[in-house]
C-alpha positions as CSV (number, residue, x, y, z in Angstrom):
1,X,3.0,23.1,0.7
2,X,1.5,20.9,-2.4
3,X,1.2,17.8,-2.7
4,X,4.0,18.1,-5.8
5,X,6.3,19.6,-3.4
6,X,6.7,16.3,-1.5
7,X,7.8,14.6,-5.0
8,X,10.9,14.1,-6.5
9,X,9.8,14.9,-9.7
10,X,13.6,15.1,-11.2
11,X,13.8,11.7,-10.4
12,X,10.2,10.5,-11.4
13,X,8.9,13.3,-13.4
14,X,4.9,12.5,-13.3
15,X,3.9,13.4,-17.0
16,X,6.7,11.8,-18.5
17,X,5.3,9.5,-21.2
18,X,8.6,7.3,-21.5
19,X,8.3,6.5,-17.8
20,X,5.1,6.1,-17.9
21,X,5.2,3.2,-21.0
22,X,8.6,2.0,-18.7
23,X,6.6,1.5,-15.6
24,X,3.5,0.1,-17.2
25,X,5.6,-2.6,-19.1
26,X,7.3,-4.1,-15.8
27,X,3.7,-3.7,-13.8
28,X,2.4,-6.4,-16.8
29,X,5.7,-8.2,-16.5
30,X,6.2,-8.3,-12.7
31,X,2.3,-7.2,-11.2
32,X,4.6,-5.2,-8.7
33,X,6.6,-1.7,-9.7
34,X,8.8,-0.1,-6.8
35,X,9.7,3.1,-6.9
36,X,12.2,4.4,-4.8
37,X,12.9,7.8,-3.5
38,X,9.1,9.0,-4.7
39,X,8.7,10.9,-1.9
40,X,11.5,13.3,-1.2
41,X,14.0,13.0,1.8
42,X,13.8,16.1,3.3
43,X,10.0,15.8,3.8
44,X,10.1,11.8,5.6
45,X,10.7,13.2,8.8
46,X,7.6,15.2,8.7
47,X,5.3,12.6,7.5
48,X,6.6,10.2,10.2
49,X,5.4,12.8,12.6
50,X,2.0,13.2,11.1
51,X,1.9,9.1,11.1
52,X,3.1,9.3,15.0
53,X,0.0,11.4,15.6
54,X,-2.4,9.8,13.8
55,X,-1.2,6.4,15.3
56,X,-3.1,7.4,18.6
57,X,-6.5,7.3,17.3
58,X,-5.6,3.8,15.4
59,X,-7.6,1.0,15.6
60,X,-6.2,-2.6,16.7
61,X,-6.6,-5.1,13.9
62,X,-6.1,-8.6,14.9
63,X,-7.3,-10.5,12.2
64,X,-4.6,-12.5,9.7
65,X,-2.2,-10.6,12.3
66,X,-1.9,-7.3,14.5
67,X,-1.8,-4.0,12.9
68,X,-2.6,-0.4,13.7
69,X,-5.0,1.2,11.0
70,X,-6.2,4.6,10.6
71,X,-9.2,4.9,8.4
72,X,-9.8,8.1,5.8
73,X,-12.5,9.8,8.1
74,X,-9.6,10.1,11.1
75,X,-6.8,12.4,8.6
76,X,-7.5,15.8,9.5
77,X,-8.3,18.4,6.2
78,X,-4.1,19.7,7.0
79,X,-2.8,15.5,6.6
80,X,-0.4,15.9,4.2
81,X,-0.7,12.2,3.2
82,X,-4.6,12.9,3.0
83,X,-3.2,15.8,0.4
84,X,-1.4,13.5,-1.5
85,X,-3.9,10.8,-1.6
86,X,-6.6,13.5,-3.1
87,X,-4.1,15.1,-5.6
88,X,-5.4,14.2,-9.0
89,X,-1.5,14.3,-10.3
90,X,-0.6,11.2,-8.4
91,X,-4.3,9.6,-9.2
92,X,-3.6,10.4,-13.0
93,X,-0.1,9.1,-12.8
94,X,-0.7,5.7,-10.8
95,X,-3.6,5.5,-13.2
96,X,-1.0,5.6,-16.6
97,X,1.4,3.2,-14.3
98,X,-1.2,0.9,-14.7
99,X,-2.2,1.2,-17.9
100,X,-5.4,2.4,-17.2
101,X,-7.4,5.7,-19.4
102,X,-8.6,7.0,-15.8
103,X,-8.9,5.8,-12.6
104,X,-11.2,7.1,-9.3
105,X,-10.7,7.4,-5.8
106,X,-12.6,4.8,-3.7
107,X,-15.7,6.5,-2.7
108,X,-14.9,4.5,1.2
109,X,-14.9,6.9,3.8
110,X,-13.2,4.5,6.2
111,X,-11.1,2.5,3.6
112,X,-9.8,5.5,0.9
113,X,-7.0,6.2,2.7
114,X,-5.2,4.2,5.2
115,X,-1.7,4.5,7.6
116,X,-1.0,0.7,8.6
117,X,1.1,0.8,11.8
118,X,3.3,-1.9,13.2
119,X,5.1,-2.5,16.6
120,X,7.4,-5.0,17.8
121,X,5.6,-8.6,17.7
122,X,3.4,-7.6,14.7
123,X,2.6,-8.9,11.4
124,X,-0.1,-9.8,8.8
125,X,-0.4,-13.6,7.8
126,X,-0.1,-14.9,3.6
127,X,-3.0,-13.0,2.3
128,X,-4.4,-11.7,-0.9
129,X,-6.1,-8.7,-1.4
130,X,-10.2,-8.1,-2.6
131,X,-8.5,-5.4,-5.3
132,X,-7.2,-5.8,-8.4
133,X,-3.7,-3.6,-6.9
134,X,-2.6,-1.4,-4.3
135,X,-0.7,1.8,-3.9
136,X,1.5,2.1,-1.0
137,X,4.0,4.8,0.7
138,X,6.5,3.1,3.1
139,X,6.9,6.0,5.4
140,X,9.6,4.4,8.1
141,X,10.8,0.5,8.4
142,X,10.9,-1.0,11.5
143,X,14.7,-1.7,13.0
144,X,14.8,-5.3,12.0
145,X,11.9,-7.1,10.4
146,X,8.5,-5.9,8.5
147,X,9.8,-7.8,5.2
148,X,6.8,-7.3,2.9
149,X,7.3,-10.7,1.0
150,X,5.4,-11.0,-2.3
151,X,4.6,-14.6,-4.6
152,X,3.7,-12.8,-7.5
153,X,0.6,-13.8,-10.1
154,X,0.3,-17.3,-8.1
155,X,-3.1,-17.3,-9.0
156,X,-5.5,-16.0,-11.8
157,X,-9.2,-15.1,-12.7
158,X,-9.4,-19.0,-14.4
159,X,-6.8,-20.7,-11.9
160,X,-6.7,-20.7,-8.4
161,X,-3.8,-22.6,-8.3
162,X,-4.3,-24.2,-4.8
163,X,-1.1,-26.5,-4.7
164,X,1.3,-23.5,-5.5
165,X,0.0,-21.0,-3.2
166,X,-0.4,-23.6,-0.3
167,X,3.4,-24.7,-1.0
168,X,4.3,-20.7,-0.7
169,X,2.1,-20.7,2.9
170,X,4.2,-23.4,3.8
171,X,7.3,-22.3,3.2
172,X,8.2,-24.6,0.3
173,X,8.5,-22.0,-2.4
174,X,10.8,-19.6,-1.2
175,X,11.9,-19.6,-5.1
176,X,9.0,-17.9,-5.7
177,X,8.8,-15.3,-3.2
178,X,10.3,-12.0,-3.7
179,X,11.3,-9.1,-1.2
180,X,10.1,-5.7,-1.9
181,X,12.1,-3.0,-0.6
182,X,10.3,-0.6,1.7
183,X,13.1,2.1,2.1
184,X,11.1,5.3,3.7
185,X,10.2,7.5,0.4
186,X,9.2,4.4,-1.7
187,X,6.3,4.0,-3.8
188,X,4.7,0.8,-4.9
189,X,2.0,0.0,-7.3
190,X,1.0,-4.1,-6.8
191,X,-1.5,-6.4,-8.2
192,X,-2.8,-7.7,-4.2
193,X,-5.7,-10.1,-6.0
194,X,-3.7,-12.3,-7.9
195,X,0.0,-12.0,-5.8
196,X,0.3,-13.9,-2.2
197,X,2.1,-11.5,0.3
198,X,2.8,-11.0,3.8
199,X,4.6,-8.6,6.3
200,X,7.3,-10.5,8.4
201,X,6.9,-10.1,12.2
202,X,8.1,-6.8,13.3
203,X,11.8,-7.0,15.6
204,X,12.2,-3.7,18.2
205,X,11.0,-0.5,19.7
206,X,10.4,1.8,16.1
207,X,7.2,1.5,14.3
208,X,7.1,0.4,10.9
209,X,4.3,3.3,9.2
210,X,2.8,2.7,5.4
211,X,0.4,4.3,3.8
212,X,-2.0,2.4,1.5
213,X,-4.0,4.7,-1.1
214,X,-6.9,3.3,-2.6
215,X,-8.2,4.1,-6.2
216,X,-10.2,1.9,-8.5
217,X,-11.1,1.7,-12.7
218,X,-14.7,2.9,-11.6
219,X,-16.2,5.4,-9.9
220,X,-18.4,4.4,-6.2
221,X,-16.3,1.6,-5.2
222,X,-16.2,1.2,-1.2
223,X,-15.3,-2.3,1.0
224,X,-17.7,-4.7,2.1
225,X,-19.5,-3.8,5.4
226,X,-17.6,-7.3,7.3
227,X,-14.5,-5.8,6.1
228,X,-14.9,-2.4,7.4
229,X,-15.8,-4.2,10.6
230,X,-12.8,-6.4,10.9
231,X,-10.2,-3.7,9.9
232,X,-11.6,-0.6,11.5
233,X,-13.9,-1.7,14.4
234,X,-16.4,-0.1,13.0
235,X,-18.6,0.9,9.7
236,X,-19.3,4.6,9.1
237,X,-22.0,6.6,11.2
């Protein structure tokens, strides 16, 4: 199968230049663009298997909350989320999403690619991210719970903005804070440095699976080594 083939391309055709200005225009309006139904239906059940599997070698993250993470290095060469990830059609199409002439995949062996898995009693604490935005496949919710919450642009390159984003921490700026739907299929493309978000705690027995695809504007970019540590348990051999 190609990595095309899991696409609904009817629906978001990839070299559509309309779409592509569309998309672009609410990332610079909103720093968050959701698109629903990317991945097609018929093929979610067989990427939640590959993301059941995977889940067993996971590592136990337990900083800013609890969350099962599967670095690049642990997708075998027949993952079809490692196929997607390493298709240059989705690179080159995230890449005019953002308004960007080309972007690269990170050059992180352990950070590239990630599945983030989450069981009952899990979640990830008010956070912002060390990259500019982040692509993410929402695989399968869990049965209540998992809410990925998002304040976005509370904070900028010349204002930290300290009194808003401690008010959203605190829960005094729910006016602020948006929802972001994480139907199984679902694309989204969001700007992590400048937007506060969280993942609600996690309510029953089924795992909530995402996968989080890493590209930057330049070529060689990889985490810091403390990062690597704290996510993965581990730095690269």
């Amino acid at each position: 199968m190609t990595p095309e083939a899991l696409i609904d391309t009817d629906r978001w055709p990839l070299d559509n230049t309309a779409l592509h200005e569309q998309l672009h225009s609410i990332f610079c309006a909103e720093n968050v663009v959701v698109l629903p139904g990317f991945i097609r239906h018929e093929y979610i059940d067989e990427l939640v298997r590959e993301s059941e599997e995977l889940m067993t070698v996971s590592y136990r993250s337990e900083v800013n909350g609890k969350v099962n993470v599967v670095a690049y290095d642990q997708f075998p060469a027949d993952s079809l989320l490692r196929a997607l990830y390493e298709w240059d059609g989705l690179m080159n199409f995230v890449g005019k999403v953002l308004g960007e002439a080309k972007l690269f995949r990170y050059a992180d062996e352990l950070g590239a690619l990630n599945l983030s898995s989450m069981i009952d009693g899990d979640d990830l604490g008010w956070h912002f991210d060390q990259t500019d935005f982040v692509v993410s496949v929402a695989l399968q919710p869990s049965i209540s719970g998992g809410e990925f919450k998002n304040a976005a642009r509370i904070r900028s390159a010349d204002n930290d903005n300290e009194d808003i984003v401690r008010a959203v921490r605190n829960g005094e700026r729910p006016d602020l804070v948006r929802v972001e739907p994480m139907t199984p299929g679902t694309l989204m493309v969001f700007n992590g440095r400048w937007s506060l978000h969280q993942v609600s705690p996690i309510v029953g027995d089924v795992t909530r699976h995402v996968a989080l695809l890493a590209y930057d504007t330049k070529p060689g970019t990889e985490s810091n080594q403390e990062l690597k540590f704290t996510r993965y348990g581990r730095t690269p051999a």
